[in-house]
C-alpha positions as CSV (number, residue, x, y, z in Angstrom):
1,X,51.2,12.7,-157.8
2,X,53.8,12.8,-160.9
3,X,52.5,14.7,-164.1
4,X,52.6,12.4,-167.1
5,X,55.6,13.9,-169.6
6,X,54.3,14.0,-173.2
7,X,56.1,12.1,-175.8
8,X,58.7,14.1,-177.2
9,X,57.9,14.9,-181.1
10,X,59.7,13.2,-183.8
11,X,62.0,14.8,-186.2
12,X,60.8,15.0,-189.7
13,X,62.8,13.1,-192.4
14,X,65.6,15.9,-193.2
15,X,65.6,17.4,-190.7
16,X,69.4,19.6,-191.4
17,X,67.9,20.1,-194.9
18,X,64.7,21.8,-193.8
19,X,66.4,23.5,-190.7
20,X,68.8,25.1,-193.2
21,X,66.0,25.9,-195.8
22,X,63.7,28.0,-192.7
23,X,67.1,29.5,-191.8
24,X,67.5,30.7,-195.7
25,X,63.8,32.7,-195.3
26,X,65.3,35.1,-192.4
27,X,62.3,35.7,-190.8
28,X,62.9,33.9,-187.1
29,X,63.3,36.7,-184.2
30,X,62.2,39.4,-186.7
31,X,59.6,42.4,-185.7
32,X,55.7,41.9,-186.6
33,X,54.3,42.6,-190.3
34,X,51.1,43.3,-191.5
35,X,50.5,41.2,-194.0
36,X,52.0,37.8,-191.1
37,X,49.6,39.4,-188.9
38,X,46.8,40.2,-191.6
39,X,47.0,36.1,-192.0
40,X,46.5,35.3,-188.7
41,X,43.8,37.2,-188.3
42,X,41.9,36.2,-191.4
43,X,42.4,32.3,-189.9
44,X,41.2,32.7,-186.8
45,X,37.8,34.5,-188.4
46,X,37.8,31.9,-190.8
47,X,38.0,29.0,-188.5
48,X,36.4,31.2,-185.5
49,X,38.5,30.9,-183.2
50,X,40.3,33.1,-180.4
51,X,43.5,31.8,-181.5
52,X,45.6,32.2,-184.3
53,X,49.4,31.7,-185.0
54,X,52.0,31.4,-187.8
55,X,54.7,29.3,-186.7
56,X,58.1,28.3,-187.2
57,X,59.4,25.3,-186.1
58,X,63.3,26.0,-185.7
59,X,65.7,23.5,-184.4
60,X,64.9,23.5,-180.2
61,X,61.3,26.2,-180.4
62,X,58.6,27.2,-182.1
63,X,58.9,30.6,-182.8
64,X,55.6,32.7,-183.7
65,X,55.7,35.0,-186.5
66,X,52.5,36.2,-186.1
67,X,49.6,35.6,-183.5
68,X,46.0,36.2,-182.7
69,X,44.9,35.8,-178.9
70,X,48.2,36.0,-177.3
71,X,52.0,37.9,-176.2
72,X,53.7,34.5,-176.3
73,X,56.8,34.7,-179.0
74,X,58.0,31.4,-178.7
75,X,57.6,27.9,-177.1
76,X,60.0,24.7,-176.2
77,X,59.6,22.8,-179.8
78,X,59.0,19.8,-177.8
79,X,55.8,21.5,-175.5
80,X,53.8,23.0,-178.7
81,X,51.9,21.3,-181.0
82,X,53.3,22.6,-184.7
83,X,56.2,20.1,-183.8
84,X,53.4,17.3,-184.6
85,X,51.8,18.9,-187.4
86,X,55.3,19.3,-189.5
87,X,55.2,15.6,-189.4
88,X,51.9,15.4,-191.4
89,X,51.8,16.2,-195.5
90,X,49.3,19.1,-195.5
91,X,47.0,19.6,-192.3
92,X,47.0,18.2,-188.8
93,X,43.6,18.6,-186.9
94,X,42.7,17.3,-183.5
95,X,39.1,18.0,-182.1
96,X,39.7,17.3,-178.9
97,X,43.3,17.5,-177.7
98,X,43.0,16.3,-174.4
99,X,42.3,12.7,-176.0
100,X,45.5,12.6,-178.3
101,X,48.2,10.9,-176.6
102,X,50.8,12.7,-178.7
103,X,49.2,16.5,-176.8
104,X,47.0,15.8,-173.9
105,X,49.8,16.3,-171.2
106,X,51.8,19.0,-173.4
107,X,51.6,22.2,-170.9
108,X,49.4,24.5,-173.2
109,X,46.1,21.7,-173.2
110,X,47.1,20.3,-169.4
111,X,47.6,23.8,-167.9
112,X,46.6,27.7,-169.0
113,X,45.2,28.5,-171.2
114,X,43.7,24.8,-171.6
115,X,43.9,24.6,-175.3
116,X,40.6,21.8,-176.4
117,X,41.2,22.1,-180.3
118,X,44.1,22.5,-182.7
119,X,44.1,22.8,-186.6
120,X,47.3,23.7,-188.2
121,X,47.9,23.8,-192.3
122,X,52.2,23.6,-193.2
123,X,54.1,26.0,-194.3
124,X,55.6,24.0,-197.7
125,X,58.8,25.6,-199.3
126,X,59.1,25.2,-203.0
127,X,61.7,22.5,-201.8
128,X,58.4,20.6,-200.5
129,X,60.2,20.9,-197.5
130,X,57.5,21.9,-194.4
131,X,59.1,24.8,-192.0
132,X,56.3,25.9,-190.5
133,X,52.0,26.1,-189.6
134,X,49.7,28.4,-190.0
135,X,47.5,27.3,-187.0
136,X,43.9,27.7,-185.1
137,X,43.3,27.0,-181.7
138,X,40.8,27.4,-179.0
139,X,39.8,26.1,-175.6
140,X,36.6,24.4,-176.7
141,X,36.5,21.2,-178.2
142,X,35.3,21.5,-181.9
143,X,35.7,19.9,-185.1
144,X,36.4,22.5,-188.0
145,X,34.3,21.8,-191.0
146,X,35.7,20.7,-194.2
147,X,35.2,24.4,-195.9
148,X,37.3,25.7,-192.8
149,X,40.0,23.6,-193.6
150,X,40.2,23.9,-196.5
151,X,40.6,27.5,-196.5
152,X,43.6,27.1,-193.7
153,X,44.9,25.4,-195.8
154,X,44.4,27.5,-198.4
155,X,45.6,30.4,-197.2
């Protein structure tokens, strides 16, 4: 039996422009700092989940600045789901991410650790240009109140 490939994520409008502007922050491949990781942590007991990541989406990965719940450093841009939320003005949630065709085959919901729900607000440069998420996930299915994501958001 094949496995069903997911569709590849679009590139946002700009896409040089806001490659060059993450570049300009310096922070991709650099060590771990408390206040990244002080984030992190503050989302995922916010939004209660066992997952928590600040992401940024460079030109082929998704490279994690911070993160709650896991070792992983980085992830094929086209495999993670941050790729999809960069797309979206503010917020990207999806309750359930085994019934979004854009995620349900992408190998972090079809395989370990079986991620079921992802909420991720964008990282907006002063540029309005959107380099990165700060993101919630867990393996249970569950739709974040309004309050919750609005704080993400927030945050």
């Amino acid at each position: 039996m094949n496995a069903v490939a997911p569709p590849l994520a679009p590139r946002p409008e700009h896409e040089e422009l806001r490659i060059a502007e993450l570049r300009k922050y310096k922070l991709l491949d650099t060590a771990s700092e408390p206040d990244f990781d002080l984030l992190t942590e503050l989302a995922a007991d916010i939004c209660s989940t066992p997952y928590a990541f600040i992401s940024l989406v460079d030109q082929d990965r998704v490279w994690f600045k911070a993160r709650i719940g896991t070792n992983a450093v980085e992830v094929a841009r086209n495999d993670d789901y941050c790729s999809w939320a960069i797309l979206e003005d503010q917020l990207l949630h999806v309750p359930d991410l085994t019934r979004d065709a854009r995620m349900a085959n992408l190998p972090k919901t079809a395989g370990a650790p079986g991620y079921r729900m992802y909420c991720g607000a964008n990282l907006i440069t002063a540029n309005g240009l959107r380099i990165g998420t700060l993101c919630v996930l867990d393996t249970r299915v569950s739709e974040l109140p309004a309050a919750q994501r609005d704080k993400l958001v927030r945050l």
